[in-house]
C-alpha positions in Angstrom: 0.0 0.0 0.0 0.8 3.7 -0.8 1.4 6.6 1.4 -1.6 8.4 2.6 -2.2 12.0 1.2 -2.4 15.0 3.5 -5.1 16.8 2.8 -4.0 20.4 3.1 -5.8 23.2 3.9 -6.6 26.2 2.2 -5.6 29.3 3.7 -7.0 32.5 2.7 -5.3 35.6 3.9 -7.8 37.8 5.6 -7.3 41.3 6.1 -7.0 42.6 10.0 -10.1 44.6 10.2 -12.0 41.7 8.5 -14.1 41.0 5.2 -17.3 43.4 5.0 -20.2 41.5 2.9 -22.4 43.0 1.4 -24.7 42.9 3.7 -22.5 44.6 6.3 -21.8 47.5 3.0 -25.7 47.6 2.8 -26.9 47.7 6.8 -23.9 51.1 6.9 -25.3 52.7 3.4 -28.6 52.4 5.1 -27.1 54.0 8.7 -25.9 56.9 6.5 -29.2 58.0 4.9 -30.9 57.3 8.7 -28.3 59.4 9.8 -29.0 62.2 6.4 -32.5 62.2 7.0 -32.1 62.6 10.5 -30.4 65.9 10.1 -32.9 66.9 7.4 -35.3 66.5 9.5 -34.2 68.5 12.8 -32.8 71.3 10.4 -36.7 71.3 9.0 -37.6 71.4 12.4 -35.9 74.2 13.3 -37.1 75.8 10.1 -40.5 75.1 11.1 -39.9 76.0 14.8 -38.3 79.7 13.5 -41.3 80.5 11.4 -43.5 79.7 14.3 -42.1 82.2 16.4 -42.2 84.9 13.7 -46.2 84.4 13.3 -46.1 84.3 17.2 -44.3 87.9 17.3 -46.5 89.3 14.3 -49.9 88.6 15.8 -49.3 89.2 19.4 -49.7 85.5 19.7 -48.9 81.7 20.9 -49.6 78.9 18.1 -50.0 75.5 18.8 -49.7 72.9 15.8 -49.5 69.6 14.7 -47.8 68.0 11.9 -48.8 64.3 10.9 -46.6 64.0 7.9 -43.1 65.7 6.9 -43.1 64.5 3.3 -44.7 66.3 0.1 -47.9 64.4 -1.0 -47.3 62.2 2.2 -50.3 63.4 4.6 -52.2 61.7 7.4 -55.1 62.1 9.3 -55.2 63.3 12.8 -55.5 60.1 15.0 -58.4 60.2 17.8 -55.6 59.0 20.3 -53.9 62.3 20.3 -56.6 64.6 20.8 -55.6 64.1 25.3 -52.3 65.2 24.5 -53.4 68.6 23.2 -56.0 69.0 26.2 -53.3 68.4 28.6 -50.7 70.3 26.4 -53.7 73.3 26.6 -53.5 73.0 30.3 -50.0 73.8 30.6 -50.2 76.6 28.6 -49.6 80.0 30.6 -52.7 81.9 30.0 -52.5 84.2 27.5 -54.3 86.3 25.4 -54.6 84.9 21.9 -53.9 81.4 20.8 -54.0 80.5 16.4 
């Protein structure tokens, strides 16, 4: 009988930080546009929050608003659930003369 083979094994070299799939490419791409439209949206928040305050200072007045939807052509309806939040949020309000 004949020698036995040795099965040898295959060595891949492996960079130090690792091998990104591209699933691990796709799950940051997606952590970058959460993180974009996260920014968008707190810089259209203060936006919103600045223009507020200007019709607050032009009619001598407090506003109170609610947004369901930040998106163009994106709208919702106004849920029956939330209408205890604006009672209470009325209730904290100082009193004051005019409210739009």
């Amino acid at each position: 009988m004949g020698k036995k083979k040795r099965k040898q094994k295959l060595q891949v070299p492996v960079p130090k930080e690792g091998i990104q799939t591209d699933v691990q490419l796709q799950g940051i791409e997606t952590m970058a546009e959460e993180l974009k439209q996260r920014r968008l949206l707190s810089e259209r928040r203060g936006e919103r929050k600045r223009l507020i305050k200007q019709l607050e200072d032009e009619r001598g007045s407090k506003i109170i608003s609610y947004f369901t939807a930040d998106r163009r052509n994106l709208g919702a309806q106004m849920g029956s659930d939330t209408i205890p939040f604006f009672f209470e949020h009325l209730q904290s309000v100082k009193k004051v003369e005019k409210i739009d």
